[in-house]
Structure formats: structure tokens, C-alpha cells
C-alpha positions in Angstrom: 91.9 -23.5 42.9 94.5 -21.8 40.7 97.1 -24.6 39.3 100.1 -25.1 41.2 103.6 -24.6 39.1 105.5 -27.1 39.8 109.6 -25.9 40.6 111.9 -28.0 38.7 114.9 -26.3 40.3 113.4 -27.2 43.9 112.7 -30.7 42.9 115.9 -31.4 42.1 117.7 -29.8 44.8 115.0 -32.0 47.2 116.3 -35.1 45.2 119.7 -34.2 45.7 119.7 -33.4 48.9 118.0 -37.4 50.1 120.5 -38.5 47.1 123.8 -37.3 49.3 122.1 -39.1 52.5 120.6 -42.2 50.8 121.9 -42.5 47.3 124.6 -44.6 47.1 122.7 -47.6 49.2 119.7 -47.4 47.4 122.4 -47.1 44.1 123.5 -51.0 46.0 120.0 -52.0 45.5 119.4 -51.1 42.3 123.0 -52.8 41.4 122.4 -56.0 43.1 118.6 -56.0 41.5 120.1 -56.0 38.0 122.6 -58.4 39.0 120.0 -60.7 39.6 117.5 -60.1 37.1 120.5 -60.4 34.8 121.0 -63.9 36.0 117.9 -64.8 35.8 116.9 -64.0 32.2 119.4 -66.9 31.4 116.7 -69.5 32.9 115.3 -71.6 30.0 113.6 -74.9 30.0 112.7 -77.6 26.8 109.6 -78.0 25.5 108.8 -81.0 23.4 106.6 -81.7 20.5 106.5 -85.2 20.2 106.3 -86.3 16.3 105.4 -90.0 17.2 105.5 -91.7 13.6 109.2 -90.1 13.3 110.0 -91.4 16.6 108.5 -95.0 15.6 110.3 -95.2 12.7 113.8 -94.3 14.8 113.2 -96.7 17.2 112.7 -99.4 14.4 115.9 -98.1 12.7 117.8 -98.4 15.9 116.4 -101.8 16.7 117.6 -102.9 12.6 121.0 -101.4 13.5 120.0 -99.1 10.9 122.2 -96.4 12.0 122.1 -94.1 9.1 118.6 -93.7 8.9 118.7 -92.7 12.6 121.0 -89.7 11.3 119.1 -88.7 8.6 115.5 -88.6 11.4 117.3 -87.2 14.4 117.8 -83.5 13.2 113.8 -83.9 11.6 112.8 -85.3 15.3 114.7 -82.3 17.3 113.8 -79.6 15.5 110.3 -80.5 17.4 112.0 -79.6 20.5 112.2 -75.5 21.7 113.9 -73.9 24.4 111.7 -71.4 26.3 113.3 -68.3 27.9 111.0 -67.8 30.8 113.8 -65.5 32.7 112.6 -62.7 31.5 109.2 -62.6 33.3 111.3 -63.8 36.4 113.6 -60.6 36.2 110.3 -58.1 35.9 108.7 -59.7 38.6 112.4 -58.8 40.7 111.9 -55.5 38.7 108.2 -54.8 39.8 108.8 -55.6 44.0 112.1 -53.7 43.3 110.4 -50.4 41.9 107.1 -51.1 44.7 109.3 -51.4 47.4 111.7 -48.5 46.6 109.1 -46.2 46.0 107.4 -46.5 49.4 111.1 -46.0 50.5 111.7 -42.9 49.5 107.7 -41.6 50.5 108.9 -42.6 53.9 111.9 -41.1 53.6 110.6 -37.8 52.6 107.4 -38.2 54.5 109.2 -39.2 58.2 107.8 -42.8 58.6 111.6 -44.1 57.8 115.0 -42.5 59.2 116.9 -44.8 57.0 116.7 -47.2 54.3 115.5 -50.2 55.7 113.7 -53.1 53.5 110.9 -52.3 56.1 109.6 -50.5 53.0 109.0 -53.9 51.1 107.0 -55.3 53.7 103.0 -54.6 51.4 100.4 -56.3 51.1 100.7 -59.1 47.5 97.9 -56.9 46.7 99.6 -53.9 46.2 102.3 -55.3 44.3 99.8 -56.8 42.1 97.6 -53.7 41.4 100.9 -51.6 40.9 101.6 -54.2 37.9 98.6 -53.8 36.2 98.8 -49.7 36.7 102.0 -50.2 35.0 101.1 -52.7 32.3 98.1 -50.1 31.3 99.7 -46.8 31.6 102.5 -48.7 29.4 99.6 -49.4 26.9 98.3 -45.8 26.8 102.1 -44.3 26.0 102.1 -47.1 23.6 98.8 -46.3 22.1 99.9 -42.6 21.8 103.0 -43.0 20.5 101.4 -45.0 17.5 99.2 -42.1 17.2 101.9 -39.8 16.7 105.5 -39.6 18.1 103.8 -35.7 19.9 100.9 -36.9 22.2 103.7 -39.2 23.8 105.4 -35.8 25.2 101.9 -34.9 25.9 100.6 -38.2 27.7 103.9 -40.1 29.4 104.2 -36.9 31.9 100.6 -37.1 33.0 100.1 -40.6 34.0 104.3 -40.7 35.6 102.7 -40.7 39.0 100.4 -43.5 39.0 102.3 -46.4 40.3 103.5 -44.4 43.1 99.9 -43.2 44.1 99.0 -46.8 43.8 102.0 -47.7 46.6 100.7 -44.5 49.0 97.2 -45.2 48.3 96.9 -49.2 48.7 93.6 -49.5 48.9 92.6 -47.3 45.6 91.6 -48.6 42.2 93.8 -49.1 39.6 91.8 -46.2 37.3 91.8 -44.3 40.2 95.2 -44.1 40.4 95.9 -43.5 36.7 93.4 -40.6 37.0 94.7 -39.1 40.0 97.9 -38.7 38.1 96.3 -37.5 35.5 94.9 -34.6 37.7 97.7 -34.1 39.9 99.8 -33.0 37.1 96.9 -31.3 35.4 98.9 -27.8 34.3 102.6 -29.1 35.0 102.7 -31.0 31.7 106.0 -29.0 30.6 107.4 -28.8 33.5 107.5 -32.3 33.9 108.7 -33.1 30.6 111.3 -30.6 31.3 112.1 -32.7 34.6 112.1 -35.8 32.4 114.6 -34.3 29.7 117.0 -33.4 32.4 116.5 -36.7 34.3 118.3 -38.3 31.3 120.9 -35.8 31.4 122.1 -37.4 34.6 121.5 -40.4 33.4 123.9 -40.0 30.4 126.1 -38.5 32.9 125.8 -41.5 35.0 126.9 -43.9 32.3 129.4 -41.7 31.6 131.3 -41.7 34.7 131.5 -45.4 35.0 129.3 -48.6 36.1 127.6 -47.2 39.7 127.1 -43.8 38.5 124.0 -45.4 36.4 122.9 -47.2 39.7 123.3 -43.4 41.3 121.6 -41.8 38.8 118.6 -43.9 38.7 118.3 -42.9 43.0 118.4 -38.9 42.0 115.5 -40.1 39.3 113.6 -41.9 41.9 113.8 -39.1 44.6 112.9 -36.7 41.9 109.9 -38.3 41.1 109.0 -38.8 44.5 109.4 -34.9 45.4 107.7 -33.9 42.0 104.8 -36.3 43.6 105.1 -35.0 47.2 105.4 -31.4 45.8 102.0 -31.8 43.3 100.3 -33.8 46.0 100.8 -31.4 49.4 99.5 -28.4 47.0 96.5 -30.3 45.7 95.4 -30.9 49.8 
């Protein structure tokens, strides 16, 4: 079958068109997600590393009244002691069910299971959410891998594995490499035109910034139903 050319102009009039009817609550969501993911990166905890013979010998300084040789121990006894952001992994955990749920949003949207945005669409199997993690964490590892090869491959590699954490949401009971390599041959041909799509995505998101705080939040709903309708575009040709 002769390769499908992917329209960027009818992708983004799809995504702008489910933008003007959904955009600005699934622009909320994405607000109140960084809200709390923000908050949540400030979570730390102690952890101790107990130098027993320091602490001996400020226990028998404290017990002689010896109070400036507790001074002179305290900062060596502390500096044992470490604060552990953990936060971070909390906020892309809120990240990952954000981006898992959403996604399966906007294939309902655009495929007719949902008439409105509903958190309906969050409601997957653990499993799914796990397995779309580790398609992220690896396809993350490949653009890595390629970018230390050369800055090029990047441009070459990041639009052909874009789709694979959205197959993994439609297709819940595929394999994590088979959902990186259905990506890779859904958009087998389309390589430029993707990047082309991905170049003007961050046009609107500059744009976004630009016109104050929600526009980002609005901005990052036209990217998500653009990747969904690139998807939904590469996907009903390749059936």
C-alpha cells in the first residue's frame, strides 16, 4: 500500500476545531495538574546517618556540662543528616495518570465513545498506566541515545516513536515494543511532516506563553488534539 501523506493543515484545523469545544476545560486540567505537581515537588523527608562515636562523645560532653565541645561536634554530627526531595517522582506520577487519562479523552472524543470531557476517561486498568510509563521511560531513552549520537537523528527518531504512549492507551492489552514499533510504522513516510507539525506546535506554545498564564494550559489542549488527530489520521489510513 502506497504511504499515506499525512495533512498538517487538516490536523490542525481537526485540533482546533475539539480545541474551541473542549479546550479551555481540558486547559483547567492541565492548570490544576501543575498546580499540584508543583506542590508536591516541595515534599522532602530526613535521612540520617548516624556517626555513633561522634554522638557518644556529645552525649558525654553534655552530661560534663561541656557545652563548647557540644558546639564544636554538632555541625560534624549534622552534616550526617540529608534532606531527600522525593516530590519530584510524586509530581510525574500526577504527570503520567494526567497524560494516560487525557489521551484516552480526546480518542473518545474524536472517536464518539465521549460527548464531553468527563474523568470517565481515567477510569484504566493500573496496568495500562504502568505499561504507558515504561513506553515513555524507553522511547525517552532512544531520543536520548540519538541525541548523543548526533543532535540530527533526534529530528529523525523523536517523530517516529511520538505515537507510542497513545497506542499503548487505545491498545491496552499490547506489548510495550509493540507499541513503540507500531509508531514506528504508522509514521513510516510522514517523518517531515511530523516534525513540521512538531515545529509549529511550539509556535503556539510560545504564543501561549506569550498571551499570559492559561494560554500555555490552552496551548498544551491544541497540542494534545493534534497529536491525537495526527494518530487518528495515520491510523484510519493504515486499516
Amino acid at each position: 500500500m502506497e504511504n499515506y501523506s499525512l495533512s498538517i493543515s487538516s490536523v490542525l484545523n481537526t485540533a482546533w476545531e475539539y480545541a474551541k469545544k473542549y479546550g479551555l476545560l481540558i486547559a483547567v486540567i492541565y492548570l490544576l495538574v501543575g498546580m499540584l505537581s508543583g506542590g508536591l515537588g516541595k515534599i522532602a523527608f530526613p535521612t540520617f546517618s548516624y556517626d555513633y562515636e561522634t554522638g557518644r562523645a556529645i552525649a558525654e560532653a553534655v552530661g560534663r556540662g561541656d557545652w563548647q565541645t557540644v558546639g564544636s561536634l554538632a555541625p560534624i554530627f549534622s552534616s550526617g543528616n540529608h534532606i531527600v526531595w522525593f516530590g519530584g517522582w510524586l509530581g510525574n506520577i500526577v504527570h503520567i495518570i494526567a497524560s494516560v487519562g487525557l489521551y484516552n479523552l480526546a480518542l473518545g472524543l474524536m472517536a464518539g465513545r465521549f460527548s464531553e470531557v468527563t474523568f470517565d476517561a481515567f477510569k484504566l486498568p493500573f496496568a495500562t498506566y504502568i505499561k504507558v510509563f515504561v513506553v515513555g521511560f524507553i522511547t525517552n531513552i532512544i531520543i536520548s541515545v540519538s541525541i548523543l549520537c548526533c543532535i540530527i537523528p533526534v529530528f529523525f527518531v523523536a517523530p517516529r516513536i511520538i505515537f507510542a504512549p497513545v497506542y499503548q492507551v487505545e491498545h491496552p492489552e499490547a506489548g510495550i515494543f509493540e507499541s513503540i514499533s507500531a509508531s514506528w510504522n504508522l509514521s513510516s513516510g510522514n517523518t517531515f511532516s511530523l516534525l513540521g507539525l512538531g515545529i509549529i506546535m511550539m509556535g503556539i506554545y510560545i504564543v501561549g506563553i506569550c498571551c499570559c498564564c492559561i494560554g500555555v494550559y490552552f496551548a498544551a489542549a491544541i497540542k494534545l488534539f493534534a497529536l491525537i488527530a495526527a494518530y487518528r489520521a495515520l491510523t484510519l489510513n493504515d486499516e
